[in-house]
N, C-alpha and C positions, 0 to 999 in steps of 0.2 A: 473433523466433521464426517469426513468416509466410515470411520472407525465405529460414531455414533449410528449412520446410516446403517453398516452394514450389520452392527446389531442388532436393529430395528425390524430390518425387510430380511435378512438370509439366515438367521438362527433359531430353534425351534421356540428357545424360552432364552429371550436375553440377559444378559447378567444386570441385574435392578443395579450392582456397586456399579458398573462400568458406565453404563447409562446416568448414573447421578453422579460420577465423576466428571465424565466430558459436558454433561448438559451446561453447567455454567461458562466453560469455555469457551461453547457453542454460541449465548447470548452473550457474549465480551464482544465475539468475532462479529456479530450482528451488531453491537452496540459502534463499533467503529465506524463500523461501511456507514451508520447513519448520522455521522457525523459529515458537518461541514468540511472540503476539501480544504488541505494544509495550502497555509499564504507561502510563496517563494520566490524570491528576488530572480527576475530572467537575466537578469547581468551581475548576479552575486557567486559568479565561480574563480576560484584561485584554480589554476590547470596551465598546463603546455603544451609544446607542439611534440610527438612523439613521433616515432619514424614513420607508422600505420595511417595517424589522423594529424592533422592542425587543429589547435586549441580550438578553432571557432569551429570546425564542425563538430566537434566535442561537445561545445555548449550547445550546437541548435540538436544537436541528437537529445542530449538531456531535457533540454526546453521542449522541444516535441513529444518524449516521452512523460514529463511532469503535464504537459499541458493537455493532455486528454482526459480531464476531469479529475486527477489526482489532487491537482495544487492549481491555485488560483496564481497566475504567474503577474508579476506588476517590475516594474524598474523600481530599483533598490531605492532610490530618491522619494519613492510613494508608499513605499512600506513602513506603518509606525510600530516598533518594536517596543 
């Protein structure tokens, strides 16, 4: 998207191939965002305890990070696959 952009706004005459090359890729990356966030089991991790973290903070760092609108988080037991 920068690449598209900075053709756009800092060149005198942008190259028409480059702009119709990125343009589609451009609306894929829009086409995702406007998707519904991915389902994900909040107790569906196989992991261990490592020297740094215990498995369980492992999981709520990941749980925390999925769960800021990324992925809709549920217990594996309510997820229908």
């Amino acid at each position: 998207m920068a690449t598209y952009r900075y053709q756009r706004a800092f060149t005198p005459v942008p190259d028409q191939a480059v702009l119709a090359f990125l343009h589609p890729r451009i609306d894929d990356f829009f086409g995702i965002l406007k998707q519904p966030p991915a389902r994900s089991g909040s107790d569906a991790y196989t992991t261990f305890d490592t020297p740094e973290l215990p498995a369980e903070r492992i999981i709520a760092h990941h749980n925390r990070l999925l769960g800021r609108g990324f992925a809709e988080l549920s217990e594996v037991e309510r997820v229908r696959f």
